[in-house]
C-alpha positions in Angstrom: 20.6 13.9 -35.4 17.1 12.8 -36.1 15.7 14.5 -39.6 11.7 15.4 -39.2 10.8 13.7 -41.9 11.8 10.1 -41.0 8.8 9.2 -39.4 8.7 6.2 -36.9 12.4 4.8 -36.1 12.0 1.4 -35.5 15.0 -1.3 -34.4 14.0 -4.7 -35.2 16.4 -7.5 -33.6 15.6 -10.5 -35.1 18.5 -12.9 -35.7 16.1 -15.2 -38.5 16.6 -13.5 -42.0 13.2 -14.8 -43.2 11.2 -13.5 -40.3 13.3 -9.9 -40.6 12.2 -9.9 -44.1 8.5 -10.6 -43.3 8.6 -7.5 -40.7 9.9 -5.5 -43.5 7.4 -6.1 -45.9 4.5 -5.6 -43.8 6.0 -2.2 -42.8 6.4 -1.2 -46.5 3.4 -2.7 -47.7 1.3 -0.6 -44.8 2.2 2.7 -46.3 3.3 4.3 -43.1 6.0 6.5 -43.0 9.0 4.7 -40.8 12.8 4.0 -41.0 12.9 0.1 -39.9 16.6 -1.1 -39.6 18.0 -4.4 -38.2 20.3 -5.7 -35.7 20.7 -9.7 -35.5 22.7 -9.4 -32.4 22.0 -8.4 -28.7 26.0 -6.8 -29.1 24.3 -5.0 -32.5 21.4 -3.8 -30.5 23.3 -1.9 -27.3 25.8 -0.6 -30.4 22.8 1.0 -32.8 21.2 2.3 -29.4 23.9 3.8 -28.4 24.5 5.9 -31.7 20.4 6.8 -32.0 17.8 5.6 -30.1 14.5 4.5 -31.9 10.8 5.4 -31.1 10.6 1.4 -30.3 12.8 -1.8 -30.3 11.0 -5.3 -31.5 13.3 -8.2 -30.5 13.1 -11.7 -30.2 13.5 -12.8 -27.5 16.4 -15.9 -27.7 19.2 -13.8 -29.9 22.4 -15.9 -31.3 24.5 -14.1 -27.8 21.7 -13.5 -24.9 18.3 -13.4 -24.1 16.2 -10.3 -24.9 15.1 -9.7 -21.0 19.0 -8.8 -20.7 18.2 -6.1 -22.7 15.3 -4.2 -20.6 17.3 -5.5 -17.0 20.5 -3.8 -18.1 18.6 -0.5 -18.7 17.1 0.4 -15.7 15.1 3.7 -14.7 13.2 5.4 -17.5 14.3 4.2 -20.6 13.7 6.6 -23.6 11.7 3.8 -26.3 9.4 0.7 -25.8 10.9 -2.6 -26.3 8.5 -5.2 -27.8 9.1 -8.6 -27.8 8.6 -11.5 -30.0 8.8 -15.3 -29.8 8.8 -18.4 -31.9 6.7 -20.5 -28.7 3.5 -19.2 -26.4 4.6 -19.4 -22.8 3.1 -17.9 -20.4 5.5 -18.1 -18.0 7.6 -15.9 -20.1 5.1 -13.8 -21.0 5.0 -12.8 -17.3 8.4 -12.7 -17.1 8.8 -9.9 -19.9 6.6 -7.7 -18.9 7.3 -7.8 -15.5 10.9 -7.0 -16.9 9.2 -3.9 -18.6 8.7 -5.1 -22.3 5.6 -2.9 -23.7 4.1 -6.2 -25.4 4.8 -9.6 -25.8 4.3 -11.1 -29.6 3.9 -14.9 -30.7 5.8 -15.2 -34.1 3.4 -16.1 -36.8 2.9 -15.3 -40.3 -0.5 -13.2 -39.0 1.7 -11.3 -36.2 3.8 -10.1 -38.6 1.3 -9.2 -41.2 0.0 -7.4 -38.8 3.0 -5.7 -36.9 2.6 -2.1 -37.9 -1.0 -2.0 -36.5 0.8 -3.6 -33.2 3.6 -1.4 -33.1 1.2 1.6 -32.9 -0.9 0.2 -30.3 2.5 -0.3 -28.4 3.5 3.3 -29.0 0.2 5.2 -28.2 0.3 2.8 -24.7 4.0 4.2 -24.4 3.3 7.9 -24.9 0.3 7.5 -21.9 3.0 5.6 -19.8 5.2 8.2 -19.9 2.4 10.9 -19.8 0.8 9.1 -16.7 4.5 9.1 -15.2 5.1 13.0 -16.2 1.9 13.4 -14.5 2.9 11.4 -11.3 6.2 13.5 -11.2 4.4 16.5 -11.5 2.2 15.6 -8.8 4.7 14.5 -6.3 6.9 17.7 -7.2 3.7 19.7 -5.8 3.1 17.5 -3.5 6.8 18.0 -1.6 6.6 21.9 -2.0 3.1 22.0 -0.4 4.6 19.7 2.4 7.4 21.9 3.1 4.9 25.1 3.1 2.7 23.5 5.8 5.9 22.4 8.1 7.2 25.9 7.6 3.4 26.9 8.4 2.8 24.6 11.1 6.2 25.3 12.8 5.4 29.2 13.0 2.4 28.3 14.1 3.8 26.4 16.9 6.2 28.8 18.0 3.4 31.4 18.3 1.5 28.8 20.9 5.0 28.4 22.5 6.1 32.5 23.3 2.5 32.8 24.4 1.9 29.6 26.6 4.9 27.1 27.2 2.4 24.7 29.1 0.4 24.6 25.8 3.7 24.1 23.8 5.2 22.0 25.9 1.6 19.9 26.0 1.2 19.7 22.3 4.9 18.6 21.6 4.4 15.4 24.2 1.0 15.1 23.2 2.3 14.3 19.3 5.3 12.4 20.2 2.8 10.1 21.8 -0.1 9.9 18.9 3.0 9.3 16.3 3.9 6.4 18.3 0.2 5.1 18.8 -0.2 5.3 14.8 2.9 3.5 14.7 1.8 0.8 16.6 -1.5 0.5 14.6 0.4 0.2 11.1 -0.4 3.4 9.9 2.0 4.1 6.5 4.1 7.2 7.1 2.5 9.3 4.8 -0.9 9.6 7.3 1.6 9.8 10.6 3.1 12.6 8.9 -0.4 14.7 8.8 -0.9 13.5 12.5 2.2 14.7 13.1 1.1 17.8 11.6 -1.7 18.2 13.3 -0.6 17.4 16.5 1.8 20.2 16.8 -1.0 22.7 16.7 -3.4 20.9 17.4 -4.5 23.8 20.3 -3.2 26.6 18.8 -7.4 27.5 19.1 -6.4 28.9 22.8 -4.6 31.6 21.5 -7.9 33.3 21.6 -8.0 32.4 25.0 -6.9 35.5 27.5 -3.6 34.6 29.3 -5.0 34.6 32.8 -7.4 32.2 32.1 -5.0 29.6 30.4 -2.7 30.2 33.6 -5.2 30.7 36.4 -3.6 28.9 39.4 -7.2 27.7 40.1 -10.1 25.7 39.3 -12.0 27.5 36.3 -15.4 28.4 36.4 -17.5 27.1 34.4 -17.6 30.3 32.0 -14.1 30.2 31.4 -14.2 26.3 31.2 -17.1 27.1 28.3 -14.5 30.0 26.7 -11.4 27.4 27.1 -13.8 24.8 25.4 -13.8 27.1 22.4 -10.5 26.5 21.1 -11.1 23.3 19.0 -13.7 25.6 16.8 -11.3 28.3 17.0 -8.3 26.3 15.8 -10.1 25.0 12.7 -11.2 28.8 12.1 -7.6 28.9 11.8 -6.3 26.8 9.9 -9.8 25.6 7.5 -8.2 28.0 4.7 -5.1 26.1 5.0 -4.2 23.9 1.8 -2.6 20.8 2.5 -2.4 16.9 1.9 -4.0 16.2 5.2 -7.1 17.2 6.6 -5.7 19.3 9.7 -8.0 21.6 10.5 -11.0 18.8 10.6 -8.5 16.8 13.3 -7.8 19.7 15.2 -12.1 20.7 15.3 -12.7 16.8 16.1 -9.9 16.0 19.4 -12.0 16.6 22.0 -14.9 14.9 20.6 -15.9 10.9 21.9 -16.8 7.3 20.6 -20.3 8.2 22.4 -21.0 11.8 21.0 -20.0 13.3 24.9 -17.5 15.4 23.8 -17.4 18.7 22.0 -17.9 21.3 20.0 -20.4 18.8 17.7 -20.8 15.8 19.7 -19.3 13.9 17.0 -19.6 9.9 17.7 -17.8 6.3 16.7 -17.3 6.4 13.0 -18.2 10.3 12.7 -14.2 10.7 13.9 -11.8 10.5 12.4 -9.2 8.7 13.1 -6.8 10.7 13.7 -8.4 13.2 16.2 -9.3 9.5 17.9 -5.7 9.2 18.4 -5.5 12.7 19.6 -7.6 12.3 22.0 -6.3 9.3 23.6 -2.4 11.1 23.9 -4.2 14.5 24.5 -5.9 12.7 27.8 -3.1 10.7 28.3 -0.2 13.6 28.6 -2.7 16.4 30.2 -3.0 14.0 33.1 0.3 13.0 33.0 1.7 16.6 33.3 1.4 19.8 36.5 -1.2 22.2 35.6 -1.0 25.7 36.7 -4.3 25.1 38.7 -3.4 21.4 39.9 -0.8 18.5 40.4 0.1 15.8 37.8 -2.4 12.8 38.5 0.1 11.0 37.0 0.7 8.8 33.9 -1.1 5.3 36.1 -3.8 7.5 36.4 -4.0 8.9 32.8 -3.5 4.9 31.4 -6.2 3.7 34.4 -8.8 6.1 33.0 -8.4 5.2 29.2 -8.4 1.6 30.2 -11.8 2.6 32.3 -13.2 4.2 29.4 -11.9 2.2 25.8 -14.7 1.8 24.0 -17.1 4.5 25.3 -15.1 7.5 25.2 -12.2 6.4 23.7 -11.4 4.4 20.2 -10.7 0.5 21.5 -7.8 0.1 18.9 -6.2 3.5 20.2 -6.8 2.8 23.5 -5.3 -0.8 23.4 -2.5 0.8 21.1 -1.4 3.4 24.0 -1.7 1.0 27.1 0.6 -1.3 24.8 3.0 1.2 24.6 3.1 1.7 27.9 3.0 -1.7 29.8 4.8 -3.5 27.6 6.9 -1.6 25.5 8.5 0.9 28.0 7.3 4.0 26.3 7.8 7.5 28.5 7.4 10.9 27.9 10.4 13.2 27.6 11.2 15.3 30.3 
């Protein structure tokens, strides 16, 4: 066990007696409190680490049995101490290649580097202790991160079997609907962290017509154009919904924005080109795209030509051109069908 009063453990590999000795000197002529041994050996090294690990390794980098890289590959993952190296040549070649390998520092042998080593080895350590605080951090973070993610899906899927008891048209709509804008943002490279939020968004993305009465959503005719107006509502009242939500993803601003257009036509705030974002662009391509494609209580299917005719018609004006040339891809040329 480490005592509390031995200050800085420090494991100096260096195979040249002379330059060990000069490292020694500057450590005990700098009046800081550490415990410097030495190993001359890459075999001495793994064997001293093994029985106590130190607060930081220097080592030279050509040893009498290996090369010093050998020691920072054969320890991958987090590995408890710095290593810094040292060298009797500049080369910046393998300057690169050691900290690329993970060495905390890379050190020309001189007799000013080692005068100076103590004030180096603390520079090494305090960047060491923000490493590992930055990667604490980063852990933390992406710990929060997953349990947030799982408390939205649980979230969204409750959500989404609420839409489904009380409209299976809408449920069945919005499932299609996201299978579809996940396979757009596929096709335009988006990294799987922002199809995952589409993805989320999708699913709900009109859970706003649960304030709309049943008979409307499932009149067998054409609306008029006050119900149209009160069906027309749901995109406000779906980010009503869901604005207190907290999550990675900015769902209830997609599910506000899907039935707005490139050319500020659509609704609730006329929204135009860049004012969109992108997600709720892809929305509304596969929200157009799968409400024409699909029976209505109050009409037939036009059909999916129809649906890929009219965003064709209308790329550019009402529709984002890189979604609208992502979804006719899909379909023309790479066989892509909705599920029964």
């Amino acid at each position: 066990m480490r005592s509390q009063g031995e200050g800085v453990i420090i494991l100096l590999v260096e195979d040249n007696p002379a330059h060990a000795e000069a490292v020694k000197c500057a450590f005990q002529d700098s009046g800081r409190k550490t415990k410097l041994e030495v190993a001359g050996s890459l075999r001495e090294y793994h064997e001293r680490v093994a029985a106590q690990a130190p607060d930081i390794a220097i080592m030279d980098l050509n040893l009498p049995d290996g090369y010093a890289i050998e020691a920072l590959s054969s320890q991958p993952g987090d590995r408890p101490f710095p290593i810094l190296l040292m060298t009797a040549y500049g080369d910046e070649l393998v300057a690169v290649e050691a900290m690329k390998a993970g060495a905390i520092d890379y050190v020309v042998k001189s007799s000013e580097a080692f005068a100076v080593m103590p004030r180096t080895v603390e520079r090494a350590l305090r960047e060491w202790h923000l490493l590992q605080e930055r990667k604490r951090a980063e852990k933390n973070l992406l710990e929060t991160n997953q349990r947030l993610s799982q408390a939205i899906t649980a979230t969204i899927q409750v959500l989404s079997m609420t839409v489904e008891a009380r409209d299976p048209y809408t449920a069945g709509h919005q499932r299609r609907t996201t299978i579809l804008a996940e396979a757009i943002a596929g096709e335009m490279g988006f990294p799987p962290e922002k199809i995952e939020g589409l993805r989320m968004a999708g699913k709900i993305h009109d859970i706003g017509k649960i304030s709309v009465p049943s008979e409307i959503l499932n009149k067998p005719a054409k609306l008029t154009p006050a119900e149209h107006d009160l069906v027309k509502e749901h995109a406000q009242k779906g980010y009503e919904i869901l604005k207190e939500v907290k999550s990675p993803w900015p769902l209830a601003e997609i599910v506000y924005q899907h039935h707005e257009r490139m050319n500020g036509s659509g609704y609730p705030r006329g929204l135009k080109g860049d004012e969109i974002l992108v997600e709720a662009r892809i929305l509304a391509v596969s929200d157009t795209v799968e409400a024409m494609a699909s029976h209505r209580p109050y009409r037939p299917a036009p059909g999916v030509e129809a649906a890929l005719e009219e965003i064709d018609k209308s790329k550019g004006v009402l529709y984002d051109s890189d979604v609208a040339a992502a979804c006719l891809k899909l379909f023309r040329e790479k066989g892509f069908i909705f599920e029964a």
